[in-house]
Backbone bond lengths (Angstrom), bond angles and torsions (degrees), N, CA, C in turn:
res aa  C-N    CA-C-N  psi(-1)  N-CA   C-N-CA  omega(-1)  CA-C   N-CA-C  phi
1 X - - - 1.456 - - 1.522 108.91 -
2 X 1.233 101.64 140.30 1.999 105.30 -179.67 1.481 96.16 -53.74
3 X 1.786 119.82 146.59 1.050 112.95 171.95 1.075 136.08 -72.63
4 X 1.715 103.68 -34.06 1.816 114.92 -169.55 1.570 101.89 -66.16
5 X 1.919 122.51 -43.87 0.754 127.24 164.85 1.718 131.90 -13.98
6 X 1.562 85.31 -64.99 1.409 115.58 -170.67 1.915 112.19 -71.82
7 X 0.735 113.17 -26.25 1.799 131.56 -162.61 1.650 87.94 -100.80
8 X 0.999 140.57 -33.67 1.364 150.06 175.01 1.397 112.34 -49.45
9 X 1.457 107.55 -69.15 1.749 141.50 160.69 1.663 99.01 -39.05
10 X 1.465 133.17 -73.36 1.087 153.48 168.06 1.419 106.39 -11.40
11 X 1.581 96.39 -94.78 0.980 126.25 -170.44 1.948 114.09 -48.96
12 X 1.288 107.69 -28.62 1.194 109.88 -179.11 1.355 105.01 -92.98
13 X 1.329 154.96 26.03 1.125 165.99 161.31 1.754 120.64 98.46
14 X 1.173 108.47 3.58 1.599 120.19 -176.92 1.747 117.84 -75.54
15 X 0.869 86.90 99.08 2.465 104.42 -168.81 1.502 94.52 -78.52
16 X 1.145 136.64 -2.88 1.337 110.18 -169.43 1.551 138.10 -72.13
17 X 1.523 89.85 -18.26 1.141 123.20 170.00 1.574 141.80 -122.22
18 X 1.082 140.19 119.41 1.537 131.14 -135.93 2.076 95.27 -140.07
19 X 0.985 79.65 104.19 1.759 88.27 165.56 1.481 136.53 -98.54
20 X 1.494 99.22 122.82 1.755 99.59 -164.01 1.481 106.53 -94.78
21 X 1.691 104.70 161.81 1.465 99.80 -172.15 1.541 131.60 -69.25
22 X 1.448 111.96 54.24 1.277 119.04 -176.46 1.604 110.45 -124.88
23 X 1.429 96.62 111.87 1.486 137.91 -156.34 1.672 103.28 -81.59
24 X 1.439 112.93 56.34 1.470 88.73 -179.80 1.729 139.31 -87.82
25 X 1.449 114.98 16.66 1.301 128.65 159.55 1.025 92.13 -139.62
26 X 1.804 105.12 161.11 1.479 124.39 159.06 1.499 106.82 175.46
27 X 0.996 122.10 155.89 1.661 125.46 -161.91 1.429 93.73 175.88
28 X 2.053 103.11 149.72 1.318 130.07 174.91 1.521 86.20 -74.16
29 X 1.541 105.58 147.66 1.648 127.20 167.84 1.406 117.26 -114.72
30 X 1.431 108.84 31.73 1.799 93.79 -176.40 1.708 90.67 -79.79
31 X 1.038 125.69 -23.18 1.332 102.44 -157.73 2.647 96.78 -95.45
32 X 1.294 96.04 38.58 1.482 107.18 167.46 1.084 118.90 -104.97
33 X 1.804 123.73 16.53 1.620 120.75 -155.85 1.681 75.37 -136.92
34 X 1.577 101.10 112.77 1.393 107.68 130.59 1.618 136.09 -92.15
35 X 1.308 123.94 -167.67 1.029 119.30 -173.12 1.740 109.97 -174.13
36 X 1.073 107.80 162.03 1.731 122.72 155.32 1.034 132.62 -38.40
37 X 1.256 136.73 28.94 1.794 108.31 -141.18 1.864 111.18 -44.47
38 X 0.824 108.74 -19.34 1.733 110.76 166.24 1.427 112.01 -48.06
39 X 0.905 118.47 -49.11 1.318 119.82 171.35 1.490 139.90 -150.21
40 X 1.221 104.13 39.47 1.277 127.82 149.13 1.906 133.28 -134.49
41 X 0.644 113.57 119.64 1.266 122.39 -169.61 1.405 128.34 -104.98
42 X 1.046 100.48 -54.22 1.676 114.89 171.05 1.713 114.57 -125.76
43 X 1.434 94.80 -163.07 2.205 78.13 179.28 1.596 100.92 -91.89
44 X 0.846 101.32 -38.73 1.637 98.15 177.42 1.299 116.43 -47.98
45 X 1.150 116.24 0.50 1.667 117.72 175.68 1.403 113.38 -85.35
46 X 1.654 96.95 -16.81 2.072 94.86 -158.47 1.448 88.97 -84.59
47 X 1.627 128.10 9.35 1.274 104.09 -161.39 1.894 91.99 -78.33
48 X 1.136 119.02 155.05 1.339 132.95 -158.36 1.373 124.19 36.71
49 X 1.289 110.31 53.54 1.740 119.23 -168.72 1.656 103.24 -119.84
50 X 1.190 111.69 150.71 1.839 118.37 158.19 0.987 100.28 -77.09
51 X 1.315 108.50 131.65 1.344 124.56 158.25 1.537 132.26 -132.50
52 X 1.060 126.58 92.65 1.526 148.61 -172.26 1.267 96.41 -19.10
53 X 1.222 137.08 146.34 1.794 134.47 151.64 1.433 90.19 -140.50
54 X 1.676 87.46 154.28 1.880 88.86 173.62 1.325 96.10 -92.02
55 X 1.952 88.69 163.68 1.698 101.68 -173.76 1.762 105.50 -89.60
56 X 1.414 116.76 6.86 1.341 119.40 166.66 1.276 103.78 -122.47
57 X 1.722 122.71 -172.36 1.443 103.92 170.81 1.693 99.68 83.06
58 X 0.971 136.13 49.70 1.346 138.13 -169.02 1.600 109.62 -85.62
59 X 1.553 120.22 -36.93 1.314 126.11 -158.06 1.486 111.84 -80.86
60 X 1.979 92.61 -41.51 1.618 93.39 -168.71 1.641 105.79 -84.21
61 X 1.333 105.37 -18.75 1.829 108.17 156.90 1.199 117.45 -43.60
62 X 1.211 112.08 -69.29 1.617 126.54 175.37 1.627 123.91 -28.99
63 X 1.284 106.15 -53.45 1.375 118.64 -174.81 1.645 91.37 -80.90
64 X 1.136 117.89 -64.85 1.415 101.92 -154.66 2.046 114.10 -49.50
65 X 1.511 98.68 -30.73 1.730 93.31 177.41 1.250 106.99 -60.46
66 X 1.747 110.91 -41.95 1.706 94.18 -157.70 1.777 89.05 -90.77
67 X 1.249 142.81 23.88 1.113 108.46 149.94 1.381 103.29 -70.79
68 X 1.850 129.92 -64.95 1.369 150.93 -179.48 1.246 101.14 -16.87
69 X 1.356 124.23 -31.42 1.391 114.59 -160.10 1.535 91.30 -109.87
70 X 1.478 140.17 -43.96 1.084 125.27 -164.20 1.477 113.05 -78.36
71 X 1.783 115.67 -22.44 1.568 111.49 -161.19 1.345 79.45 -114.10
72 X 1.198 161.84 -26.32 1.787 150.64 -179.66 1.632 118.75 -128.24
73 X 1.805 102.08 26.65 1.430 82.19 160.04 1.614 112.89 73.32
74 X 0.962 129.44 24.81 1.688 133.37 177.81 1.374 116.62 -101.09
75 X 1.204 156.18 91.51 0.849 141.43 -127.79 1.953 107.99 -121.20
76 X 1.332 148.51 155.67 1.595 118.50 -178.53 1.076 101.12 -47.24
77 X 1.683 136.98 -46.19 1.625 112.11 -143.85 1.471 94.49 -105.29
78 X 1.142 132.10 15.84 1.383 119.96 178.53 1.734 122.20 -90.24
79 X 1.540 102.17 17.42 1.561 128.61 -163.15 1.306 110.62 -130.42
80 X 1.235 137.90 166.46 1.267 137.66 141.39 1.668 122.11 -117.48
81 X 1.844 118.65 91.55 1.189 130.01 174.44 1.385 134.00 -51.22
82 X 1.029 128.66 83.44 1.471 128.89 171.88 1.421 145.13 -82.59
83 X 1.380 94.26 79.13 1.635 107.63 -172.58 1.381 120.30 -27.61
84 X 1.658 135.56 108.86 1.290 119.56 -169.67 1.526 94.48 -139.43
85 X 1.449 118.19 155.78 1.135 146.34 133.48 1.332 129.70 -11.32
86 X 1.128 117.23 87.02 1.744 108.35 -172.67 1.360 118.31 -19.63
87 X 1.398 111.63 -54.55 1.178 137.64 -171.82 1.309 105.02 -48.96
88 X 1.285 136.86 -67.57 1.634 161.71 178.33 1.633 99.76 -46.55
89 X 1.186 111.61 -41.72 1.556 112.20 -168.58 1.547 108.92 -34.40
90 X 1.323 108.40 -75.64 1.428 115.50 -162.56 1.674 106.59 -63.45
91 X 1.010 145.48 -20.04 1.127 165.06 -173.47 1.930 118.02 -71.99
92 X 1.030 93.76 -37.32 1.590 131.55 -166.64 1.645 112.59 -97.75
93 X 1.070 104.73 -34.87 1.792 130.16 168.66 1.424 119.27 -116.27
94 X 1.411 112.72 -11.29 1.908 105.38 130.80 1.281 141.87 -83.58
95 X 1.496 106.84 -6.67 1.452 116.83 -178.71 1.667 101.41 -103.86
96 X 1.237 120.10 -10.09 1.182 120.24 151.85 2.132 91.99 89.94
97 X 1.184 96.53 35.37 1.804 105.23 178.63 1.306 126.88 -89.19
98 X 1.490 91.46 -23.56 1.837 120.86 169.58 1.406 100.85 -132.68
99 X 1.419 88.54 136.79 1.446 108.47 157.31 1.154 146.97 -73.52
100 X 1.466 120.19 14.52 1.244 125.94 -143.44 1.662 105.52 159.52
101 X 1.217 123.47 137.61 1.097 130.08 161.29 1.586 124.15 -163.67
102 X 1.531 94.87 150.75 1.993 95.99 -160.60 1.632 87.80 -106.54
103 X 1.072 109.97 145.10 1.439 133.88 173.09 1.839 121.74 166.15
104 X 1.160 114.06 137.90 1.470 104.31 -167.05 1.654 109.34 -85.79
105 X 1.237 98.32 146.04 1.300 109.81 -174.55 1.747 133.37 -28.86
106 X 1.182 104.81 -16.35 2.018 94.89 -177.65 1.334 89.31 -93.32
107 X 1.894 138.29 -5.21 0.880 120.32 -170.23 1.550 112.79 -95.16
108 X 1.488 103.91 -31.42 2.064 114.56 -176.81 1.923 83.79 -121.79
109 X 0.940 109.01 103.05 1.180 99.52 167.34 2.214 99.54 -100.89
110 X 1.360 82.24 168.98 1.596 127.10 177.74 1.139 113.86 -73.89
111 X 1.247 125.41 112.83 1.346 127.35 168.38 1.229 141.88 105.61
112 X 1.256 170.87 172.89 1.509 165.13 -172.27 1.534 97.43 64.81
113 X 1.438 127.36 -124.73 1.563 137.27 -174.55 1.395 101.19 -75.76
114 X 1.203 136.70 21.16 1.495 130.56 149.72 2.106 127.91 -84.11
115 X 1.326 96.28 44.87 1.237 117.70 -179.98 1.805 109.56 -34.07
116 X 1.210 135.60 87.92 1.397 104.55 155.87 1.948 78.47 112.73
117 X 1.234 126.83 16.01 1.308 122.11 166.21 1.405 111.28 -120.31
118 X 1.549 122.06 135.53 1.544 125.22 150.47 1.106 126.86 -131.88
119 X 1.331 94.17 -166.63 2.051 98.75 175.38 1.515 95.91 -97.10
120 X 1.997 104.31 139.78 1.252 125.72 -177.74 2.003 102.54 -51.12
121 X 1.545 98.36 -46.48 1.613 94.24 178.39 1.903 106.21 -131.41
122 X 1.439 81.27 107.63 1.412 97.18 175.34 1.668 137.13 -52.18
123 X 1.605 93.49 -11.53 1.191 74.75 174.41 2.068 72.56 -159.62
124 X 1.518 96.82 108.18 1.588 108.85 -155.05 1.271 100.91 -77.16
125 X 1.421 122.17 -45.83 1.752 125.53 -154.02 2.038 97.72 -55.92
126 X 1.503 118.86 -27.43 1.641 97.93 -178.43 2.192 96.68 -84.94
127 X 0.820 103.38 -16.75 1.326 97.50 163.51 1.528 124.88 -70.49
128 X 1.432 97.87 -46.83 2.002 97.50 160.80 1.347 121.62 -40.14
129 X 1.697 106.74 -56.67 1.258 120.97 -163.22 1.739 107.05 -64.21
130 X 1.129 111.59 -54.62 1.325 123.09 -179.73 2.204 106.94 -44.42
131 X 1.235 95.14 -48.09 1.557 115.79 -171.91 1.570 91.14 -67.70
132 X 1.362 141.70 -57.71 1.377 123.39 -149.91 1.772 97.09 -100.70
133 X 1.658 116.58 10.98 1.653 115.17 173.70 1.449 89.37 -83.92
134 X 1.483 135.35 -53.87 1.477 148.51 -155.02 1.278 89.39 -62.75
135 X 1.454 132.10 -79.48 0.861 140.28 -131.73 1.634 124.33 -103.89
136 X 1.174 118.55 -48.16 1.540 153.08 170.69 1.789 112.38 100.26
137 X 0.793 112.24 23.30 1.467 128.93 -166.20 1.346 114.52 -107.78
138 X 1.880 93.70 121.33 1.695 108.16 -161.20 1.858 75.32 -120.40
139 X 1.421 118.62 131.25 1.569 109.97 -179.68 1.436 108.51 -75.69
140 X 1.111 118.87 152.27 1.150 150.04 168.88 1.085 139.80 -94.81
141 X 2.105 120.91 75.39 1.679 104.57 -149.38 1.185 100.15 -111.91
142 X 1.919 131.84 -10.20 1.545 99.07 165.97 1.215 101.57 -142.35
143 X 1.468 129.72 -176.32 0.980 122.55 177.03 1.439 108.19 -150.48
144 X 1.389 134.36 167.06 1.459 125.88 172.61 1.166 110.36 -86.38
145 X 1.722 93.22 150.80 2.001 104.60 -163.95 1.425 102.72 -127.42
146 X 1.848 127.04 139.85 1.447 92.89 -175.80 1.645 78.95 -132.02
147 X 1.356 108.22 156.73 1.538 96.41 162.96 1.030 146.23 -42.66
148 X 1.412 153.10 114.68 1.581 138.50 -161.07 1.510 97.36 -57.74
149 X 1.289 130.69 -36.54 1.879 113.80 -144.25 2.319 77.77 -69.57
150 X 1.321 120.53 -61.26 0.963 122.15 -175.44 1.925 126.85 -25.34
151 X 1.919 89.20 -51.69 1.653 80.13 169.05 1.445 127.97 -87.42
152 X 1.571 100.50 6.78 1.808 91.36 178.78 1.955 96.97 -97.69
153 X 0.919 93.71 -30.66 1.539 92.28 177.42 2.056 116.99 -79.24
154 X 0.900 88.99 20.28 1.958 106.73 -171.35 1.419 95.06 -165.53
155 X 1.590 108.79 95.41 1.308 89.50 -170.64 1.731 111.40 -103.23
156 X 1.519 96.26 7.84 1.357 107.09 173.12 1.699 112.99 -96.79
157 X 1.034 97.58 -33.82 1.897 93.92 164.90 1.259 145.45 -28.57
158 X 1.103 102.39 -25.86 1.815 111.91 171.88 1.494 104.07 -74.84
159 X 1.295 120.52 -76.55 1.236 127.72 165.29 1.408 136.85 -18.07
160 X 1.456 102.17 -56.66 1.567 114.56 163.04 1.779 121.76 -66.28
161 X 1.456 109.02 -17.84 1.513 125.41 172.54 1.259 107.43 -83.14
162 X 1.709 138.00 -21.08 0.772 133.08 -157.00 1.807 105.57 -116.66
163 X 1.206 110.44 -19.25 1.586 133.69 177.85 1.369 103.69 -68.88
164 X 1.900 105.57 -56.99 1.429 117.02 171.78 1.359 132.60 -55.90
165 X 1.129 125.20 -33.33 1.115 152.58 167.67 1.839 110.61 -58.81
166 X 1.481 105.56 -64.51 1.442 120.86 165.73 1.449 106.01 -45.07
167 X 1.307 125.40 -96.22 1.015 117.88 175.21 1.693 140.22 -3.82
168 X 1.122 111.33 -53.26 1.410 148.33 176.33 1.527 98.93 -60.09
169 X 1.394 114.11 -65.53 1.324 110.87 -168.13 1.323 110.94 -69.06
170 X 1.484 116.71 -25.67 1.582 120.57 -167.78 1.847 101.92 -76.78
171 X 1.264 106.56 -26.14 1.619 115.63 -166.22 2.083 98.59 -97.78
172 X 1.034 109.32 -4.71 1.381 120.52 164.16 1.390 109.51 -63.51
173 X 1.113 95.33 -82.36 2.006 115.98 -158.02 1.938 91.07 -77.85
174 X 1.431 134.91 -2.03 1.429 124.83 177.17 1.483 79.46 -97.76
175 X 1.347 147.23 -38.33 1.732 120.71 179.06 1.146 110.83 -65.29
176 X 1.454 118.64 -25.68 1.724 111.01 -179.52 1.637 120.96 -91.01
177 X 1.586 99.70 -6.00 1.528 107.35 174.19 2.265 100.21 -88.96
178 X 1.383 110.56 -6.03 1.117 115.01 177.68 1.318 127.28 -73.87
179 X 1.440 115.97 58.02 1.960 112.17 -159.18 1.614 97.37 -67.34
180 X 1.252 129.56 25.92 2.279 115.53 162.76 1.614 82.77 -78.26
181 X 1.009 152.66 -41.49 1.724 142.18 -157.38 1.505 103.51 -155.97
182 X 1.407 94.61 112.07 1.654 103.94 177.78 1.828 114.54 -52.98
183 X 1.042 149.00 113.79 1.733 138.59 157.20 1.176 109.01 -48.33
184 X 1.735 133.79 -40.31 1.364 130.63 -147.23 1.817 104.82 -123.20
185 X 1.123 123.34 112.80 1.604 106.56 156.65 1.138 133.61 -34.31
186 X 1.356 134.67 27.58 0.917 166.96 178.21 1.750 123.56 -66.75
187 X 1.296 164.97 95.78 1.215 157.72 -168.65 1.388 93.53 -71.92
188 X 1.628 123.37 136.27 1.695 133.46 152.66 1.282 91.45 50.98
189 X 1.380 131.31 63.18 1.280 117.11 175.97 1.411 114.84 -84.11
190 X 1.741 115.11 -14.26 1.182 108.89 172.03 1.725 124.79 -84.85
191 X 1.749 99.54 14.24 1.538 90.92 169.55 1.802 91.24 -118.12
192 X 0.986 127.86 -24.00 2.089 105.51 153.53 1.410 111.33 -44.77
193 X 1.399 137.60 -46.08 1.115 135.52 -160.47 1.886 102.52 -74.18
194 X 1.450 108.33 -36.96 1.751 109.71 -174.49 1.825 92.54 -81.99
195 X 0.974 136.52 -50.56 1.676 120.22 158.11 1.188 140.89 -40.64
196 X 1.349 96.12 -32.70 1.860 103.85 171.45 1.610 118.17 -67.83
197 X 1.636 86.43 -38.91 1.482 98.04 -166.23 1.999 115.33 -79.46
198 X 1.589 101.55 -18.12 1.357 111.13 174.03 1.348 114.20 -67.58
199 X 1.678 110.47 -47.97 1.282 123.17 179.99 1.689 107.09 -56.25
200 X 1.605 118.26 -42.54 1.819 101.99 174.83 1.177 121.76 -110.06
201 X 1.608 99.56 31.56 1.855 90.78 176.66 1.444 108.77 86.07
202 X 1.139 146.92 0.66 1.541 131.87 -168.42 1.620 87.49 110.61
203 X 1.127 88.00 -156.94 1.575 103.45 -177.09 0.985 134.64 -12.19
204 X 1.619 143.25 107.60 1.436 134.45 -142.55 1.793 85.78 -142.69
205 X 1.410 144.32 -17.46 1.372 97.80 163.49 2.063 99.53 -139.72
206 X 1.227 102.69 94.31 1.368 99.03 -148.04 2.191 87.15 -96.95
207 X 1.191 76.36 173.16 2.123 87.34 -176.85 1.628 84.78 -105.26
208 X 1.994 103.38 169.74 1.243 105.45 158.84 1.429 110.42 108.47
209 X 1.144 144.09 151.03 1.752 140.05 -173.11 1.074 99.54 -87.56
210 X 1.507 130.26 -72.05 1.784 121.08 -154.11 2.053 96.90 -79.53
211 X 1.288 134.23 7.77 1.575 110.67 155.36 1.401 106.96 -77.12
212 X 1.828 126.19 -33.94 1.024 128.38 -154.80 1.964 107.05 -104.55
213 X 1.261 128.32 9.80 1.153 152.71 166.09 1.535 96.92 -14.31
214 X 1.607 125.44 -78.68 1.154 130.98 -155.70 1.615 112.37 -70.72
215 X 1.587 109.23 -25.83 1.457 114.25 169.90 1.378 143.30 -70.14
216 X 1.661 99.64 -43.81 1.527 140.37 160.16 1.663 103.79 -60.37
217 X 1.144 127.35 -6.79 1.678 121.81 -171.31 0.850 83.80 -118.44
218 X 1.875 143.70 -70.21 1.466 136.39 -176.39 1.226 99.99 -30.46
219 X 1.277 121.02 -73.96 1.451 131.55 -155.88 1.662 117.16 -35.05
220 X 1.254 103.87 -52.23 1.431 116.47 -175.54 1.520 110.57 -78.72
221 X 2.107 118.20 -31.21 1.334 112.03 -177.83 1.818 94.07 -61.03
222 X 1.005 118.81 -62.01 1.532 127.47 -175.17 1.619 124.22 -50.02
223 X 1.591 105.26 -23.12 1.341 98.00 149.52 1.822 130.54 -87.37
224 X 1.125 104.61 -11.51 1.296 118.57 -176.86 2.039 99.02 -91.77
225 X 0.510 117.79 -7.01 1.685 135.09 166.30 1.112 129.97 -87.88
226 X 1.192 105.42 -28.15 1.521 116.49 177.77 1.659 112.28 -134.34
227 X 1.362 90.23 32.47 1.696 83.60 160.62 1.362 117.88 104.42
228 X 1.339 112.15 -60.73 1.628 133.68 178.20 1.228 135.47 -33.09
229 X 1.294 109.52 -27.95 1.496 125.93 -166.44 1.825 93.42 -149.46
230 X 1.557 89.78 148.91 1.537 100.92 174.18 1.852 116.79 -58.21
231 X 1.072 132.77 172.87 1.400 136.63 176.18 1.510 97.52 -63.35
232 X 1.585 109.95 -76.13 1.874 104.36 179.12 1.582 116.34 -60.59
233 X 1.266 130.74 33.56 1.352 117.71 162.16 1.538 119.10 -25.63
234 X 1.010 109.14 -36.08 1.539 108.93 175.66 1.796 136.95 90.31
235 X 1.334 137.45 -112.80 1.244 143.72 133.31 1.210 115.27 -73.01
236 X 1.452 120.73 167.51 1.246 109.58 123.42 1.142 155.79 -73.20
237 X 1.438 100.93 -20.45 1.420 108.80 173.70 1.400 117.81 -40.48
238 X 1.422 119.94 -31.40 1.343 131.55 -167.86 1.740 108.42 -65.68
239 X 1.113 105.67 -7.06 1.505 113.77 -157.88 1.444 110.20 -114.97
240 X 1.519 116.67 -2.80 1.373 124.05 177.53 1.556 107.52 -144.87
241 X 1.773 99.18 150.17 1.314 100.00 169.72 1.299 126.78 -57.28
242 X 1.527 137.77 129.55 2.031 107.23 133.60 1.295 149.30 16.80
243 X 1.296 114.29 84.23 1.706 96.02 177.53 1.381 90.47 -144.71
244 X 1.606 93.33 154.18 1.726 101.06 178.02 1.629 120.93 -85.93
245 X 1.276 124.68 78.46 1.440 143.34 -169.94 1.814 102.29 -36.40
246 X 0.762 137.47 -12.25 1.589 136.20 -174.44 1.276 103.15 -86.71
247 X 1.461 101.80 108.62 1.783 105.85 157.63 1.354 114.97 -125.64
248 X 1.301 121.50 134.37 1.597 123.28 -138.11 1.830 81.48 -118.74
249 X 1.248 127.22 -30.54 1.661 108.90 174.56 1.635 107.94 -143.92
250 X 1.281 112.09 157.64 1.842 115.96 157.69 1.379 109.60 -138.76
């Protein structure tokens, strides 16, 4: 389930649904910001700019302001947000009505009759890098949700979803650390994998609350910043079930 989505529901008192710490998308979004190149150039440009946001899509919205605001100074009111229509997006940033618009790439793509449009950072991954040294923050856009009546009535279920899950991921990335038979079409994928892993310290997409500490706190300061979430949002813990994070083999 999208997270911001989900923490929304949460946060506003709705139990029906209970999400455990299993992270199954997430990705840096610098490269979700188009722009003008007419008149935008850098981020410091959007300061008093329109900028398109979709009216769904809540999470990868989320992150991308409070990066803007935490790594360049962007602040909510230093913008003007314009809730739009997926549909409208590209339309709206060819007519040159907004200055700016966040959406990830298969959705506004680059190029053909987009005359006079780019990406805010052209070439995003040293912008990632820079963003997750500052900050420690790998985003976080969904997570698995199970019904509450299910985990109080299974009271071992969370746990066992979360073991399974573990497991899985650990036996993932050991086939791709396996260079006798590539998993991925991929070139030298086992020297992307020793770069990835320099750039976050070891572990780069781990399950569980205290690996994901620095993300799960952004997440909520930046929803509580922009509106989304009440001021005391609180922990996170508050926002996920129980589960016993120790898995001793796979």
């Amino acid at each position: 389930m999208p997270l911001a989505e989900y923490a929304q529901r949460r946060l506003a008192g709705d139990t029906r649904i209970t999400a455990l710490p299993i992270f199954t998308s997430r990705r840096f979004l610098h490269d979700s910001i188009a722009v003008r190149r007419d008149r935008i150039a850098r981020p410091a440009d959007l300061r008093g700019a329109r900028i398109a946001v979709p009216e769904r899509d809540l999470t990868e919205c989320l992150y991308v302001r409070g990066m803007l605001a935490e790594m360049y100074g962007l602040g909510s009111n230093d913008a003007r947000w314009v809730p739009v229509d997926d549909s409208g997006m590209v339309a709206l940033l060819k007519s040159g009505k907004v200055d700016a618009a966040i959406a990830p790439p298969h959705r506004l793509p680059i190029g053909g009759d987009m005359t006079g449009v780019g990406r805010l950072f052209p070439r995003p991954g040293d912008a990632e890098r820079a963003a997750l040294k500052k900050t420690g923050v790998f985003p976080i856009l969904r997570a698995l949700a199970v019904r509450t009546e299910l985990l109080q009535n299974h009271r071992w279920l969370a746990s066992n979803l979360y073991r399974a899950f573990e497991v899985a991921r650990r036996r993932y990335f050991a086939r791709l650390d396996d260079i006798r038979a590539s998993r991925v079409p991929i070139p030298a994928v086992d020297g992307h994998m020793r770069t990835i892993r320099e750039a976050f310290g070891g572990e780069f997409w781990p399950y569980g609350l205290a690996a994901n500490k620095a993300t799960l706190t952004a997440f909520l300061r930046y929803g509580s910043q922009q509106g989304l979430f009440p001021q005391n949002a609180g922990e996170a813990t508050k926002l996920f079930g129980h589960v016993e994070e120790f898995v001793d083999k796979y």
